[in-house]
C-alpha positions, 0 to 999 in steps of 0.5 A: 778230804781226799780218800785212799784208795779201796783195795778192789779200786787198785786192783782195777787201777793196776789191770788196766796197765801193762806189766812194764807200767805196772813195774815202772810205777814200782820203780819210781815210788822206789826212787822217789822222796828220801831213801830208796828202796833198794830191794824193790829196785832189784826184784824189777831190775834184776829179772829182766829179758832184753826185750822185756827191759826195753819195754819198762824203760820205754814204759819209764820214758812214757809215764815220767818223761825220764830216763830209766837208767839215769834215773835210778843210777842217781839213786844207788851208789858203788858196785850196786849201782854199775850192776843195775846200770849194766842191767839197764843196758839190756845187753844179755847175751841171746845166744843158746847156753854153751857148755865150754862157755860156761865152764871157763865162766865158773871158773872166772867166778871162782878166780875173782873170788873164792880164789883170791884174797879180795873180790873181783865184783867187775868179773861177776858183774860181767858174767851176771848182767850180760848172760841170758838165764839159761846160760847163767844156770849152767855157769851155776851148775859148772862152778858146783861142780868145779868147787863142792860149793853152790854160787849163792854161797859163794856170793853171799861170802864175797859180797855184801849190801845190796850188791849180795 
């Protein structure tokens, strides 16, 4: 009969693996089997620098002899899935946050969005996936200021599912 693991026992098993193993064993199990979880997929994906999603997607590759990015599209359908696609790419922009940038970038949001009838989620995935986080803080803080309204709001009113 085999025995589950103790808790001290994972927690051995777990520091004795990187960050991107650790995370690339959390993505697998999220893909694995019936369902997926799609929550799970997101804290991984979503958090990612260029270099730090290079390394789980090596990790992936390492560990399951898989690719990473076809592995969890075929998973995930729609928007959601060319969102964690573009994320898989690692192609955030390493450029210092620029001011100008960002003000036209809140703008295009607000245009796909809030403006409209409909939704442009083409246009927020572009801005999101391919800007480095610094930059996206202050495209936030540029459609704050262009619309009395915080982008969380106006995310959760123009999307829905996991795309949201």
């Amino acid at each position: 009969m085999h025995k589950p693991f103790s808790h001290l026992e994972l927690v051995f098993k777990a520091l004795m693996k990187s960050p991107a193993e650790l995370e690339a064993h959390d993505l697998k199990k999220a893909i694995d089997g019936a369902g997926t979880d799609e929550e799970a997929v997101i804290d991984v994906m979503c958090t990612k620098t260029n270099s730090e999603m290079q390394e789980l997607k090596q990790a992936f590759k390492t560990m399951y002899h898989k690719d990473l990015e076809r592995d969890v599209s075929s998973d995930v359908s729609g928007y959601f899935k060319r969102l964690i696609v573009s994320l898989a790419a690692a192609h955030r922009s390493d450029n210092p946050p620029d001011m100008s940038k960002a003000a036209q970038q809140a703008n295009e949001l607000y245009g796909a969005g809030a403006k409209q009838l409909g939704t442009d989620e083409v246009t927020f995935n572009r801005i999101f996936a391919s800007e480095s986080f610094p930059h996206l803080k202050l495209v936030f803080d540029e459609y704050y200021k262009r619309t009395g309204s915080d982008i969380e709001k106006a995310v959760k009113a123009e999307m829905s599912g996991y795309v949201e």
